[in-house]
C-alpha positions in Angstrom: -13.5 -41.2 -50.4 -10.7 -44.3 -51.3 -12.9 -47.3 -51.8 -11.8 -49.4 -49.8 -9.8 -52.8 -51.6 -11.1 -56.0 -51.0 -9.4 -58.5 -48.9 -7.8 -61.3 -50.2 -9.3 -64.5 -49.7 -6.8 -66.4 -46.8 -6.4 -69.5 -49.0 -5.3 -67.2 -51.7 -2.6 -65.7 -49.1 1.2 -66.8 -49.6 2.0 -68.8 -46.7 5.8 -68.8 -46.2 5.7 -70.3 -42.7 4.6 -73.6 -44.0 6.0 -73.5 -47.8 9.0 -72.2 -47.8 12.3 -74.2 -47.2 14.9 -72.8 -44.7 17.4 -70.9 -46.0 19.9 -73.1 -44.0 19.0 -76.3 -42.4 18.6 -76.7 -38.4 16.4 -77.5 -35.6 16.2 -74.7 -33.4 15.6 -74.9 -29.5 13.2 -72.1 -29.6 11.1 -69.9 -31.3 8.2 -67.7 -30.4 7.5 -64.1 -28.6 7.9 -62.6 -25.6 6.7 -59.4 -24.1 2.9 -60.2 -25.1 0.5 -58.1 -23.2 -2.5 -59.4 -22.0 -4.8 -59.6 -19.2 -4.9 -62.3 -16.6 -7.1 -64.0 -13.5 -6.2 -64.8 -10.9 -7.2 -66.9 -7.7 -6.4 -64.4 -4.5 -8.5 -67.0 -2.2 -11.5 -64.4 -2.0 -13.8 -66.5 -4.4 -13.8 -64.3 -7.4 -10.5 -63.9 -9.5 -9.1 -60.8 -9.8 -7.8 -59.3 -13.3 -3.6 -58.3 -13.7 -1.6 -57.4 -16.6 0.8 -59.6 -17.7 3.7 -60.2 -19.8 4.0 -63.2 -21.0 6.9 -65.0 -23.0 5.5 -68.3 -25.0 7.9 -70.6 -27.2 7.8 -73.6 -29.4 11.3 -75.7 -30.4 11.2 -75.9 -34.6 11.9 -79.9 -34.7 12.1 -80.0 -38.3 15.3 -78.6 -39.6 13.6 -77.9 -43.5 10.8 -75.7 -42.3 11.5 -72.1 -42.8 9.5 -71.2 -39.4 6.6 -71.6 -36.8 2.8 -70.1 -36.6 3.5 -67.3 -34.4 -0.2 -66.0 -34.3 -1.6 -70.0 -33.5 0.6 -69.3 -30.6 -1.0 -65.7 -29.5 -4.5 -67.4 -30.3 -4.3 -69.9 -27.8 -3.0 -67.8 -25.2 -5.8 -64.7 -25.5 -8.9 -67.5 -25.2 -7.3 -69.4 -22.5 -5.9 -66.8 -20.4 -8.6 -64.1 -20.9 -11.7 -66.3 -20.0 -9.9 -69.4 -17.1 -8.2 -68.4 -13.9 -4.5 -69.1 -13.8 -3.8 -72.9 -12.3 -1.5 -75.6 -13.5 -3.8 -76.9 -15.2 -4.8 -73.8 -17.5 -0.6 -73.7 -18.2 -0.6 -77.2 -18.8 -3.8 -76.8 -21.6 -2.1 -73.8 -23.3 1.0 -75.7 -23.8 -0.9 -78.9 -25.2 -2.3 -76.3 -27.5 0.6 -75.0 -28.4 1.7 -78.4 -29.6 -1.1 -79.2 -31.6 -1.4 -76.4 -33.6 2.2 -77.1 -34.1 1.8 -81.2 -35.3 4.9 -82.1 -36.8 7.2 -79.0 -36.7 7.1 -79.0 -32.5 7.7 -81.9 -29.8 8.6 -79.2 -26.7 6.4 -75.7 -25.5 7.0 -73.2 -23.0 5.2 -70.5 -21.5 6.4 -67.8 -19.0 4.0 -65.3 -17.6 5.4 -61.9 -15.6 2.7 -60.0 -13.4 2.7 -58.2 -10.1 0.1 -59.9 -7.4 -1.1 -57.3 -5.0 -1.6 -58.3 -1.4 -3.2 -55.9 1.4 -0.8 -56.6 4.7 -2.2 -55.1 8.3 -0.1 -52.7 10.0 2.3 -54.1 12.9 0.6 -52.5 15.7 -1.9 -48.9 14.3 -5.2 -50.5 12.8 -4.6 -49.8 9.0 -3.3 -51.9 6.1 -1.4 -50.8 3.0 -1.0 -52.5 -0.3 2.2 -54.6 -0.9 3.7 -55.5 -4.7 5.3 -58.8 -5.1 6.3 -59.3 -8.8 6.1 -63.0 -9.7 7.3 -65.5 -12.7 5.0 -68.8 -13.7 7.5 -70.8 -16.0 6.1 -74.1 -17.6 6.9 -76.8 -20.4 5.3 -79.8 -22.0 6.8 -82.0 -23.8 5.2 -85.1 -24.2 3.3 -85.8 -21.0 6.6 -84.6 -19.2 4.8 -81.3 -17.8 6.8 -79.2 -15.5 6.2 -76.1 -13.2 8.5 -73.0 -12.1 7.4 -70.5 -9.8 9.5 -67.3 -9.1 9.2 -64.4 -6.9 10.7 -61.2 -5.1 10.4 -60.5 -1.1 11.6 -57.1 0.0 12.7 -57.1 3.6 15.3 -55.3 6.1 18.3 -56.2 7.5 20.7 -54.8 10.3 24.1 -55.5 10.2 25.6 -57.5 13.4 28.9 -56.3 13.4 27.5 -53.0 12.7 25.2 -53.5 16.2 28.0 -54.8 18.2 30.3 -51.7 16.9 27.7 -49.6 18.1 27.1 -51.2 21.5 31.2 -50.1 22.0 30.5 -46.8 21.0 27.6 -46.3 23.4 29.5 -48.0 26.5 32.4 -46.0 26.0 29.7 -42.9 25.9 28.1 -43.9 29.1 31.8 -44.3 30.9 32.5 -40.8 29.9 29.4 -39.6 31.1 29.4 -40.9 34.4 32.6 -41.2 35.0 33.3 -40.2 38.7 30.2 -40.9 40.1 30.2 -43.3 43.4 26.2 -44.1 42.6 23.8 -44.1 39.7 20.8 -42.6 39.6 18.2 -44.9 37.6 16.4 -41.6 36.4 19.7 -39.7 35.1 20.5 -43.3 32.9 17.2 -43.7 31.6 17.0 -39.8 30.8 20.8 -40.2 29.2 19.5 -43.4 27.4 16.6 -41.6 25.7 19.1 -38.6 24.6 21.1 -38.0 21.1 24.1 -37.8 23.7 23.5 -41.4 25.0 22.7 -43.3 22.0 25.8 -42.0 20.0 25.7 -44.4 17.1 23.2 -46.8 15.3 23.7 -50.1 13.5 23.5 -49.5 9.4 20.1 -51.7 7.9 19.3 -51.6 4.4 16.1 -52.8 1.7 17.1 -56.0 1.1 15.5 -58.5 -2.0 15.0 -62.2 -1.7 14.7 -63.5 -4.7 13.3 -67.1 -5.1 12.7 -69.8 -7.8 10.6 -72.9 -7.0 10.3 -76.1 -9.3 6.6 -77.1 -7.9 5.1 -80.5 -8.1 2.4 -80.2 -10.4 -0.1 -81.4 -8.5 -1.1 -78.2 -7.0 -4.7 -77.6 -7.9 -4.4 -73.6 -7.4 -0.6 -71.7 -7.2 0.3 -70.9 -3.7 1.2 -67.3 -3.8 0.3 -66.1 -0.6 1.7 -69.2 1.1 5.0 -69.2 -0.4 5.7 -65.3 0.3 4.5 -66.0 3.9 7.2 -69.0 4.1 9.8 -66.8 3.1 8.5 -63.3 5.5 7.8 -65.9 8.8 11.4 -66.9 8.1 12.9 -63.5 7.5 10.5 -61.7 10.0 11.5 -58.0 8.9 9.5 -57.6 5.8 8.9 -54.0 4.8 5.8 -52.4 5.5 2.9 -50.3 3.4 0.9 -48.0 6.2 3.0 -46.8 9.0 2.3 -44.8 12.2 5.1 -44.2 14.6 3.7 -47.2 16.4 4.5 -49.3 13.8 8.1 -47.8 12.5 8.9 -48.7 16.7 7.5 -52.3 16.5 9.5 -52.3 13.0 12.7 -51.1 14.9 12.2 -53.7 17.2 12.2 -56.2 14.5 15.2 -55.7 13.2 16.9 -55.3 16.5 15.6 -59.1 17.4 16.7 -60.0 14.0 19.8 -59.1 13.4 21.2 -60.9 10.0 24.1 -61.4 7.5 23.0 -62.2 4.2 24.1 -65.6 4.9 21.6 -65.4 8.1 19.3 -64.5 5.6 19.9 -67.1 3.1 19.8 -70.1 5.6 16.5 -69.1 7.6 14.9 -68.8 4.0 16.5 -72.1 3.2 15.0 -73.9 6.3 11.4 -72.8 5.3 11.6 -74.0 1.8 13.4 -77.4 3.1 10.0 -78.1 5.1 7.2 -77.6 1.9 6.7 -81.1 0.5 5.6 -79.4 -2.8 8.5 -77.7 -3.7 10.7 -80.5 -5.7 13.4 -78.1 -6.0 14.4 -74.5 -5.1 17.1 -71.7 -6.0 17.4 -68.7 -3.5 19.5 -65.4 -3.4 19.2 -62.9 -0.8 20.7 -59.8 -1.4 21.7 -57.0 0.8 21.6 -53.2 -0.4 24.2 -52.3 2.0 24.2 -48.6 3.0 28.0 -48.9 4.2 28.9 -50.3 0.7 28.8 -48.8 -2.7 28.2 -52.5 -3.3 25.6 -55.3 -2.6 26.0 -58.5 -0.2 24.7 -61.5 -1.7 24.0 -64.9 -0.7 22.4 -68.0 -2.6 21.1 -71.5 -1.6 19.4 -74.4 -2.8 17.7 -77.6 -2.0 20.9 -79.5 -2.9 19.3 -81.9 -5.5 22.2 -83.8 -7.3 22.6 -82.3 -10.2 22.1 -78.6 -9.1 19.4 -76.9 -9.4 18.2 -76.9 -13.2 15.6 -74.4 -14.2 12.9 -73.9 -17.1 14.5 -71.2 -18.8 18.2 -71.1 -18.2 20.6 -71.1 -15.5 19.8 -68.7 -12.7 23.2 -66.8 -13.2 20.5 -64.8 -15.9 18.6 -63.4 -12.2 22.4 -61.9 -11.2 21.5 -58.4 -12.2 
């Protein structure tokens, strides 16, 4: 058997981090890791938190244009006690990032923090009595830098959408169907139209509807005691009224048709109705949205994008949203 060597004493450890000078002088904006995987709590409003896995993105500026670099591991520390023992609030954001600040006395005057995760909610059929499970991947994006704390919360709703035009070309197609079909014929029977009605013959073509992805971006006032999750993905489903669905019976894929036939939508129908419900939450400062339609006609997408309007445009955490055009 190897023996084993002995450690070396920490103090005794070379320390290039701290000692060494840069090789070529410069603050940076920046510096840290991303893709850390850890576990995370979180609030779902049930009274006991629920674990995730999460990626999670944390970042210091290097204020000091001598120092060779930054204490990544200080940096991993602070995050694995914080975020593996607290639920996530503002407030457990807003301690990591002091952390991250202190541990970095001197070098650092800015931190930021971005966490990835998927938050599961169970959604009740339309109309059958069963419930399926329903992914919504969401973004928490925060800095500090000196008491200036702010808050960025981003998310993904999958919905449908049928075409108008596509509806209204298909409405032709059916009337000029029916005048074929009963051409000659000095009375209608009711029974013969409905029967012609329920037929492949009668209904001749359909609108096209495709998946489509709102994608959203919040700046939130800080003084949210707990994130809003299911709150905010309700604002944006109430508004869009199609979203998809987990457990289906063929009660529910008819109630679903219905839906999208009372809600027929452009993107830009899309864009505005989510726009109106984001206008009316007094917590959200600021707001980017793009809705985005998988069109089926198309080898292409349709895509939409609003904001609040704050002057300035909308600004957020961690670059320009052009970076969410993919």
């Amino acid at each position: 058997m190897v023996p084993m060597t002995k450690p070396t004493k920490t103090a005794e450890m070379p320390d290039i981090a701290s000692h060494a000078k840069a090789q070529v002088a410069g603050r940076l904006d920046w510096v840290g890791m991303n893709h850390i995987e850890m576990p995370l709590l979180l609030d779902t409003g049930g009274g006991h938190p629920v674990q995730t896995t999460a990626r999670i993105s944390a970042f210091v500026d290097l204020d000091e244009p001598d120092t060779r670099g930054i204490h990544m591991s200080r940096l991993y520390l602070h995050l694995d006690r914080t975020l593996g023992e607290q639920t996530l609030t503002p407030l457990t954001l807003r301690r990591v990032l002091k952390d991250f600040l202190g541990s970095h006395e001197g070098l650092s005057t800015q931190a930021m923090v971005r966490i990835d995760f998927d938050y599961l909610i169970k959604r009740k059929s339309l109309v059958s009595d069963n419930s399926g499970w329903k992914r919504y991947p969401f973004s928490l994006i925060a800095s500090l830098q000196g008491k200036n704390f702010e808050l960025e919360m981003a998310y993904q709703v999958i919905y449908s959408s049928t075409c108008p035009c596509s509806a209204a070309l298909a409405r032709q197609l059916i009337q000029d169907q029916f005048r074929k079909d009963f051409a000659g014929q000095d009375s209608l029977d009711p029974q013969a139209v409905v029967d012609w009605l329920g037929s492949e013959q009668g209904i001749v073509a359909t609108p096209h509807s495709q998946r489509s992805a709102a994608d959203v971006r919040l700046q939130l006032s800080p003084s949210y005691e707990a994130f809003p999750f299911v709150e905010m993905i309700d604002a944006i489903e109430d508004a869009l009224k199609t979203p998809v669905q987990a457990a289906v019976k063929r009660e529910d894929e008819q109630a679903f048709a219905l839906l999208n036939g009372q809600n027929l939508m452009f993107c830009e129908d899309a864009a505005r109705r989510v726009q109106a419900a984001l206008e009316s939450r007094d917590r959200v400062l600021d707001f980017w949205a793009r809705c985005s339609h998988f069109e089926s006609l198309h080898p292409h997408n349709a895509v939409s994008i609003v904001t609040k309007g704050v002057e300035g445009g909308y600004e957020p955490i961690d670059g320009h949203p052009s970076a969410w055009a993919e």
